[in-house]
C-alpha positions in Angstrom: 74.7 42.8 28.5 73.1 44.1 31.5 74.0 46.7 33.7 73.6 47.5 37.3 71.1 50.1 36.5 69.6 48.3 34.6 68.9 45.0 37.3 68.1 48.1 39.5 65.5 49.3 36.7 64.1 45.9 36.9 64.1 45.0 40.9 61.8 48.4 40.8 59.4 47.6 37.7 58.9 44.0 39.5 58.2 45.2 42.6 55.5 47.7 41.2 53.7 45.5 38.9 53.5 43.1 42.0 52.4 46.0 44.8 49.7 46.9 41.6 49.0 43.5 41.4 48.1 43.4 45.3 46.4 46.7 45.5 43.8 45.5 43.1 43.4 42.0 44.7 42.6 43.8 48.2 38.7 44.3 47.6 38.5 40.6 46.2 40.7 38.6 48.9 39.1 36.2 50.3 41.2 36.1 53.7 42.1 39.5 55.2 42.3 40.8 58.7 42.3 44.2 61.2 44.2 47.2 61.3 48.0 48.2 62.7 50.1 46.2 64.0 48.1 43.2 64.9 46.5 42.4 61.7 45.9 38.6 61.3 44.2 36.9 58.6 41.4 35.0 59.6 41.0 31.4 57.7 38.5 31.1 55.1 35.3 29.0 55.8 36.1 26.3 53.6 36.6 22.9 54.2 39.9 23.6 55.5 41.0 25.2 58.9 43.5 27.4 57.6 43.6 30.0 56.0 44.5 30.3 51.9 47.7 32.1 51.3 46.5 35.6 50.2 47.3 36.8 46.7 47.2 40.3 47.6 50.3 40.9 49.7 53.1 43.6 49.1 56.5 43.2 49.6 57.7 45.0 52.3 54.4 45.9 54.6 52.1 43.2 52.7 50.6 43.2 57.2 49.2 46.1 56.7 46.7 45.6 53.9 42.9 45.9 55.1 40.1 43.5 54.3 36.5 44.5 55.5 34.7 41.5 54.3 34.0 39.4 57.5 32.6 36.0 57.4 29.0 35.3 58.4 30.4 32.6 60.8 32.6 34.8 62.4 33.2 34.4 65.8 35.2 37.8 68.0 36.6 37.3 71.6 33.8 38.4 72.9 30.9 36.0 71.1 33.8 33.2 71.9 33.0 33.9 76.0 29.6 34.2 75.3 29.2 30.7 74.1 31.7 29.4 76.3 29.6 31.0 79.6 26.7 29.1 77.6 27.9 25.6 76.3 30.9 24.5 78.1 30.1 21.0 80.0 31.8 22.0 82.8 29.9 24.9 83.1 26.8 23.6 82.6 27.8 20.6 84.9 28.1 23.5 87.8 25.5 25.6 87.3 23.7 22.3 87.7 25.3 21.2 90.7 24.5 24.6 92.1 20.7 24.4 91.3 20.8 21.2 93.3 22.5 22.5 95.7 19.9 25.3 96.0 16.9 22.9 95.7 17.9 21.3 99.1 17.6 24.8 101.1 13.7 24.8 101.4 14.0 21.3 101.7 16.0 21.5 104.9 13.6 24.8 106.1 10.2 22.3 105.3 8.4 21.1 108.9 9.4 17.7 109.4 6.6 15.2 108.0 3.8 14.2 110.3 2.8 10.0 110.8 -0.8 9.1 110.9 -1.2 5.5 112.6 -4.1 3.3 113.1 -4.5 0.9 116.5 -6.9 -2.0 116.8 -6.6 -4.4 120.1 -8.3 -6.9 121.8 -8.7 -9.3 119.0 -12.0 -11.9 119.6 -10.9 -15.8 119.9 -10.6 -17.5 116.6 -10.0 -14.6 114.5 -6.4 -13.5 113.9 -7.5 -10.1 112.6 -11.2 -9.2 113.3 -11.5 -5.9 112.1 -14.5 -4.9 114.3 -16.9 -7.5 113.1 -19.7 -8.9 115.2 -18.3 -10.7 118.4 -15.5 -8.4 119.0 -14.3 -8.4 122.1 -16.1 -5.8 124.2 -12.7 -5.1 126.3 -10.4 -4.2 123.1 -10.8 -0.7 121.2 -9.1 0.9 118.0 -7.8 4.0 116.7 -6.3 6.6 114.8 -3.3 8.9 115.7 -1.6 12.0 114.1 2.3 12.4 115.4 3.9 16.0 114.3 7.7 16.1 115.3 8.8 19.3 115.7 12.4 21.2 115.8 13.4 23.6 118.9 12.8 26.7 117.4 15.8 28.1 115.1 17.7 25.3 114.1 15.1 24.8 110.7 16.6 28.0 110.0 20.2 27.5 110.9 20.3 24.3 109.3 18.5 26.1 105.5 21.1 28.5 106.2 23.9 26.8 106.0 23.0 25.0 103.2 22.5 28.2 101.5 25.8 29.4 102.1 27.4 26.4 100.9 24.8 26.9 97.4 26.1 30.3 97.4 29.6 29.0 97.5 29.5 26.8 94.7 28.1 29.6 92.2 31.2 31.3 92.8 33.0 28.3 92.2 31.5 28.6 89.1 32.2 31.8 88.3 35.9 31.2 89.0 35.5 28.0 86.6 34.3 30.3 84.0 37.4 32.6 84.5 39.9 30.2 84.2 38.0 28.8 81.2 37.9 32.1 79.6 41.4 32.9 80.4 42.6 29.6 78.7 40.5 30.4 75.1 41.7 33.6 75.4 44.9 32.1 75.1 43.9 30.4 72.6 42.4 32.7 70.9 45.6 35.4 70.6 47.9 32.5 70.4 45.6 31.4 67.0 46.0 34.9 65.4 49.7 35.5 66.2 50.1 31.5 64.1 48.0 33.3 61.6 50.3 36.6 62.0 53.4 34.1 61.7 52.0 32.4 58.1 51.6 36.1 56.8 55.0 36.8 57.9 56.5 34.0 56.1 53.9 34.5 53.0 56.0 37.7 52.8 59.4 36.2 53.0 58.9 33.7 50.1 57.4 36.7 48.4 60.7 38.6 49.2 62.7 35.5 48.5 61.2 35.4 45.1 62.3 38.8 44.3 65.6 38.1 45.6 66.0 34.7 43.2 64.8 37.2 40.3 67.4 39.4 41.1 70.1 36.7 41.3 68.9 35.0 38.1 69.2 38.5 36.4 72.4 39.0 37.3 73.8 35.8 36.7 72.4 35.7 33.2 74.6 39.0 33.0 77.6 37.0 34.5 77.2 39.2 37.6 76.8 37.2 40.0 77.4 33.9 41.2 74.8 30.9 40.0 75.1 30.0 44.6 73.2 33.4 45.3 70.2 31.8 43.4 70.5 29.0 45.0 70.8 30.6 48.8 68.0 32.8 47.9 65.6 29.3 46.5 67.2 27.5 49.9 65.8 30.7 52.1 62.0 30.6 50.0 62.1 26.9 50.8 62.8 27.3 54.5 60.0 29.8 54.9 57.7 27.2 53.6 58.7 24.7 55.4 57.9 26.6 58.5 54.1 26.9 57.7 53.5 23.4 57.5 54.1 23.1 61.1 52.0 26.4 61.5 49.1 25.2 59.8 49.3 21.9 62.0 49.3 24.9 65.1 46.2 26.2 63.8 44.4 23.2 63.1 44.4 22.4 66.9 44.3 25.2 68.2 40.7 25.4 66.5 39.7 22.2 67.5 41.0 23.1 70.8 38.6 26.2 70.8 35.5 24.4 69.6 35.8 22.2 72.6 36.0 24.8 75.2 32.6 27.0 73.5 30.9 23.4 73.8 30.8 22.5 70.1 32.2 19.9 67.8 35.8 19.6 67.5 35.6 19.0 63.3 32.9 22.5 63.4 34.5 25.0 61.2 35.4 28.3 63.3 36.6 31.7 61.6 37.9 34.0 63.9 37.7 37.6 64.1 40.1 40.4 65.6 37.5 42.9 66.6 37.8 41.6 69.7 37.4 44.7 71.8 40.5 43.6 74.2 43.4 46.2 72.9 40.7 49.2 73.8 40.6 48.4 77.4 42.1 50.2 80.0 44.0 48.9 82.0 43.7 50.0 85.9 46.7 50.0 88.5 47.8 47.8 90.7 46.5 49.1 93.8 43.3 49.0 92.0 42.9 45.7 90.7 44.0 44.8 93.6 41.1 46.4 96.1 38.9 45.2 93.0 40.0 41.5 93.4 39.7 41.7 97.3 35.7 42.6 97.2 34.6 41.0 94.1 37.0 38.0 93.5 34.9 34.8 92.9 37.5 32.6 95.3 37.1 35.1 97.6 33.6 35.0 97.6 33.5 31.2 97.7 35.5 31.5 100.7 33.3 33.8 102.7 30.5 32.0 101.9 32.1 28.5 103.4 33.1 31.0 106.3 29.9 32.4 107.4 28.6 28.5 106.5 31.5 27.2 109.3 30.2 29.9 112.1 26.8 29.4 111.4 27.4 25.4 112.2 29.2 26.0 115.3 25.1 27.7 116.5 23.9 25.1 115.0 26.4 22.6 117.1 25.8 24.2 120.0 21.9 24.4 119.9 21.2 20.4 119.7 21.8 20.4 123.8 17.8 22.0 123.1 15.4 19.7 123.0 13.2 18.4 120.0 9.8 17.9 120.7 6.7 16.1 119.3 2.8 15.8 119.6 0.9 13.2 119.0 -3.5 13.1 118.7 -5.2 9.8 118.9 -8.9 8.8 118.8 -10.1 5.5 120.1 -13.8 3.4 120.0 -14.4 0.1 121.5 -15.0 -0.9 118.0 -13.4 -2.1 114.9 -11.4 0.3 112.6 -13.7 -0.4 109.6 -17.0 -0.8 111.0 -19.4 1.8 112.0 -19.1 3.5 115.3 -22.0 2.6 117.9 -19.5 2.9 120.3 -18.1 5.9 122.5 -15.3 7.7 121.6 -12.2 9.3 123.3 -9.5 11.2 123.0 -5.9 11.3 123.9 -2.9 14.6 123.4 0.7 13.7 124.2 3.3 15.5 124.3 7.0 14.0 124.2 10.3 15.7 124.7 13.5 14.3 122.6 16.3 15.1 124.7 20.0 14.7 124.4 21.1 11.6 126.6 24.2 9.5 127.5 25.9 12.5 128.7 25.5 14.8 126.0 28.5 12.9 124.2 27.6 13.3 120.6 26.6 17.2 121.4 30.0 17.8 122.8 31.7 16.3 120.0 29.5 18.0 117.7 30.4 20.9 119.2 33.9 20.6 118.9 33.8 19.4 115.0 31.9 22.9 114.4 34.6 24.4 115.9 37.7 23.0 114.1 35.5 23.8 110.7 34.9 27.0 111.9 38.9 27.0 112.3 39.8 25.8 109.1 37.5 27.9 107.3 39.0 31.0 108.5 42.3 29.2 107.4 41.3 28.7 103.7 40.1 31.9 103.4 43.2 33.6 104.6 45.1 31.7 102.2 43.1 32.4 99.3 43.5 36.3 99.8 47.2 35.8 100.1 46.9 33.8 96.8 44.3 35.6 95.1 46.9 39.2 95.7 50.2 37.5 94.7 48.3 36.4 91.6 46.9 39.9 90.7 50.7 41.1 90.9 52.3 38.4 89.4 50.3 38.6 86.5 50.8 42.5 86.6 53.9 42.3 86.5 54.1 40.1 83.4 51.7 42.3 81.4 54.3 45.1 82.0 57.0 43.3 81.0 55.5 42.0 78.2 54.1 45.4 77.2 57.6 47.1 77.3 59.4 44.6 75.3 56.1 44.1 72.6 56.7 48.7 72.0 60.4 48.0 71.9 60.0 45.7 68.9 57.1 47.6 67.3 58.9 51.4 67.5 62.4 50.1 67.1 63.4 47.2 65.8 61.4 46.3 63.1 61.8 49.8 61.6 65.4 49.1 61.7 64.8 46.0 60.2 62.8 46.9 57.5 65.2 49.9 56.5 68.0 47.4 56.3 66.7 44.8 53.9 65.7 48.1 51.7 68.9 49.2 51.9 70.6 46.1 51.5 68.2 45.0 48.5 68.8 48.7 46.4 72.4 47.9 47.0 72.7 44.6 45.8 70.3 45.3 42.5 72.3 48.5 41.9 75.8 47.2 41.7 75.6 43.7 42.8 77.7 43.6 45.9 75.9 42.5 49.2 74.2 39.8 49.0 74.9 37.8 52.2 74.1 41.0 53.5 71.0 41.0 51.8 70.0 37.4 52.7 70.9 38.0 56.2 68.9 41.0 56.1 65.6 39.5 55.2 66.4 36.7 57.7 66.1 39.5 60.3 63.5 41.1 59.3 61.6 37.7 59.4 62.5 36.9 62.9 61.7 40.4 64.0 58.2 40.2 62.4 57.3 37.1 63.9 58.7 37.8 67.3 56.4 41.3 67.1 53.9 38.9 66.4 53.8 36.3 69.0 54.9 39.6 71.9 51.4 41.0 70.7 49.9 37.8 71.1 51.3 38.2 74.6 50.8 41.0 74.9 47.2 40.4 74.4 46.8 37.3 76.5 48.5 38.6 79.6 45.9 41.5 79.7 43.2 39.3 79.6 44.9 36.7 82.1 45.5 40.1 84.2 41.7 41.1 84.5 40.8 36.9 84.9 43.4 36.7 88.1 41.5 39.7 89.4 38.2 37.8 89.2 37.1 40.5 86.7 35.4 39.7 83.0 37.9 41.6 80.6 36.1 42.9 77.9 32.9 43.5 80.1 
């Protein structure tokens, strides 16, 4: 017959042949992950997204073991905005649109193109085009002529001008585009590891829920127990298991998911590391960020540009009551175009004025359509520093709140947690009594793992969400 101290003698030998058992699979795993608090496996890179569960877990604090084998195809938060800057469409389809944008400024500065024209007259009877051949009509001549419009001087350069704001405009449109971008991987990207957090927390419970059926088994076969504990602890293993199926369906789209922002395949196999450089960064104060966001914010930017775009129109509007002008060179000979010249030559200048007619109609109106974009330009961009600072607290805010309840967790409750399932698993292997207590225990301690794990995650993200809705890179 078994006694209590003796279940107790046997809850401790299988614990330490397991946590030996661990401690030597550590330099082998294939699937390990950082340090503290937020360690995360990273999957394998096999022909599966997800990661393998690990062999070399211990019971209690199987997070904390440290692997430093890292994948050659290993991608950190930092290599993941790197390729994303590089190979997202929408990027690329930007940058593009800006270049274009760009090409049209000397374009718009060029001198308008000249016309070159050539003038024969006076054709002889019976020929419809005599070219100059003999029998030409002594009264009719031909020519050439060279016609250069010109601009009144300054709106060439207005004009380039504008269009060079609104380039300018559109590349911080871009670089906007590439902070909300990066702010959704980064999501992503946390939101991945805390999943692969969550599977390691669970890998734990069925480990602890195995030790619990041992227990039970041992003590029923001693008629100390009930034959239901075994059967609560196999329902509890079961549960945990259950959970990571839907896990592993997380993770397999939320890789796919990555792969499509960074520009690649969505069936590429993607290993992600933790080094990611983010948890090291300091974070500034408000008033900070804030004076940070109102100088260097890309939307901010955009809207200044369109600003000084709008003002620089209303010159522009106001300048086509000026004249255009152009000049125009001919030479003329009494003979044909394409014969030789026995004849003599002359020349003729001319100067021509294009000036605004009809009352100056479309000038006024022009005028006044400058005006109201001038208006409304000074309108967005109001509105966009009004947005651009509610964000920057908003999202303040939430990384505060976020950080306070992520420490609460960490320094309280899942030391409490993990003290009581010891205590309630010494009690129940010693003499046997407990063991809803125990159950309910590890229940706890697995909620209060994976909630540590996904308020890190947050943590994590609404730093890096923080630094985006000041317009500023967050691991730069």
């Amino acid at each position: 017959m078994l006694t209590g101290l003796s279940v107790w003698l046997f809850a401790l030998s299988f614990y330490a042949v397991f946590a030996t058992y661990s401690h030597a699979q550590t330099d082998t795993g294939s699937v390990q992950v950082i340090t503290n608090s937020n360690v995360i496996n990273t999957p394998p890179n096999t022909e599966s997204y997800l990661p393998k569960p690990s062999t070399d877990r211990r019971v209690l604090a199987d997070s904390k073991t440290l692997d430093k084998k890292i994948s050659p195809n290993t991608f950190d938060l930092r290599q993941l905005w790197n390729e994303l800057r590089s190979n997202n469409p929408q990027l690329i389809a930007a940058r593009e649109t800006y270049l274009a944008a760009k090409a049209t400024v000397p374009q718009i500065a060029a001198p308008d193109n000249p016309q070159v024209g050539l003038i024969w007259s006076g054709m002889p009877v019976g020929s419809a085009a005599a070219l100059g051949t003999a029998g030409t009509n002594p009264a009719g001549n031909s020519g050439y002529s060279f016609t250069q419009p010109f601009k009144f001087p300054g709106k060439k350069s207005l004009a380039s001008d504008i269009a060079d704001k609104g380039a300018e405009a559109l590349q911080a449109q871009t670089e906007n585009l590439y902070l909300q971008l990066g702010s959704q991987l980064s999501t992503l990207y946390f939101g991945t590891l805390a999943a692969q957090r969550q599977l390691q927390v669970l890998s734990d419970t069925v480990i602890r829920a195995e030790l619990i059926k041992n227990i039970a088994r041992a003590r029923y076969a001693n008629h100390a127990a009930a034959y239901v504990e075994f059967l609560n602890a196999q329902v509890a293993q079961s549960a945990a298991e259950s959970d990571k199926f839907s896990l592993e369906k997380q993770l397999t789209v939320a890789y796919k998911s990555i792969n499509v922002l960074i520009g690649r395949d969505p069936r590429d196999k993607l290993t992600l590391a933790t080094d990611h450089g983010l948890r090291a960064t300091q974070v500034p104060t408000l008033l900070e960020l804030e004076n940070y966001a109102e100088g260097a914010h890309p939307i901010l930017k955009s809207s200044g540009f369109q600003l000084e775009a709008a003002k620089k129109g209303v010159t522009l509007a106001k300048a086509a009551y000026l004249p255009d002008f152009q000049v125009i060179a001919s030479s003329y000979t009494r003979r044909g175009p394409f014969t030789s010249n026995n004849g003599a030559s002359y020349y003729q200048f001319e100067f021509d004025l294009v000036i605004p007619l009809y009352f100056f109609t479309k000038e006024r109106y022009g005028v006044e359509q400058a005006m109201r974009n001038k208006s409304a330009a000074e309108a967005t961009d109001t509105s966009n520093r009004q947005q651009v600072i509610l964000g920057v607290g908003s999202a303040f805010a939430t990384y505060e709140q976020v950080k306070r309840y992520t420490e609460f967790l960490r320094d309280r409750q899942v030391p409490q947690a993990e003290a009581a399932y010891r205590v309630a698993l010494a009690q129940y292997a010693s003499n046997g009594a407990g063991f809803s207590d125990l159950l309910t225990a590890q229940v706890q301690l697995r909620a209060i793992e994976i909630q540590l794990a996904i308020a890190e995650s947050n943590l994590l993200q609404s730093k890096a969400n923080l630094f985006a809705a000041a317009g500023k890179d967050p691991i730069e």
